[in-house]
C-alpha positions in Angstrom: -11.5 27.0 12.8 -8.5 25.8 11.1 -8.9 23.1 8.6 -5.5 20.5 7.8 -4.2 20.6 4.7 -2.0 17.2 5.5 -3.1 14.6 7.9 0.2 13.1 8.5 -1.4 9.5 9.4 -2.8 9.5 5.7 1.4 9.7 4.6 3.1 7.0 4.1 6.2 8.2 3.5 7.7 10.6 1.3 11.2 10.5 -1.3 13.4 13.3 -1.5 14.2 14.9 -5.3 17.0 17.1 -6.1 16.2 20.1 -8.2 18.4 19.3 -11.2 16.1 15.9 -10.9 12.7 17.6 -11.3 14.3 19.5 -13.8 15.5 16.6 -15.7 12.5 14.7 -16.0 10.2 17.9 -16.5 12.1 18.1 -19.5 12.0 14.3 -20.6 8.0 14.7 -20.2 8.1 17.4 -22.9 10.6 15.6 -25.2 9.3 12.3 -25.4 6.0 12.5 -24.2 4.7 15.9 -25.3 4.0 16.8 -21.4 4.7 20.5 -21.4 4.8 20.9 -17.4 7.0 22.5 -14.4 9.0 21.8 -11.5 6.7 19.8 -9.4 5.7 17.6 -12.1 8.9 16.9 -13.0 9.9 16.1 -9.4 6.6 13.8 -8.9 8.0 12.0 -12.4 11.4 11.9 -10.5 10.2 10.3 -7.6 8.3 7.7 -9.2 11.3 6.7 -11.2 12.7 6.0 -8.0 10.6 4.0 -6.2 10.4 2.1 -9.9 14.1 1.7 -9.8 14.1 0.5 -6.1 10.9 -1.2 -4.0 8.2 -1.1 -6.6 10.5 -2.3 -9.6 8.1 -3.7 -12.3 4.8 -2.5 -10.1 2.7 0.5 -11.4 2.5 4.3 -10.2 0.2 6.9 -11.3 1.5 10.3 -11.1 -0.4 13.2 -11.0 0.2 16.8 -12.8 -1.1 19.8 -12.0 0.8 22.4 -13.4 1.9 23.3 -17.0 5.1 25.0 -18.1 3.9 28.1 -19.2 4.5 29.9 -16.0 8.1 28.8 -16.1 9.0 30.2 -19.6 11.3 32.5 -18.3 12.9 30.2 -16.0 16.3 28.2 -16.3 13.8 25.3 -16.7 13.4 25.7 -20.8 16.9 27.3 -21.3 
């Protein structure tokens, strides 16, 4: 038996984020907020700064991290 990961009536919709994006704000978490994550954190930052920019200006988003930056180390994220 073969359990969904995604039930797509459960989405809503979903924002496209560039890679120099999630790169940007994965590094703005660690500068001024001490958030020493990766990629996908960066890019869930990203998107919420979107949807805060555009249809949920002055609303409130909660963003979750699972990741830390460790694994990226050698990466062009921490240049």
């Amino acid at each position: 038996m073969r359990l969904p990961l995604l039930n797509p009536k459960h989405v809503d919709g979903y924002i496209n984020v560039k890679d120099e994006e999630a790169i940007h704000y994965a590094r703005r978490l660690a500068r001024e907020e001490g958030i020493f994550a990766g990629f996908s954190s960066g890019a869930n930052v990203a998107a919420a700064m979107k949807l805060l920019n555009s249809t949920h200006k002055g609303r409130t988003i909660a963003v979750i991290m699972c990741d830390s930056g460790l694994k990226y180390l050698s990466t062009d994220l921490w240049e």
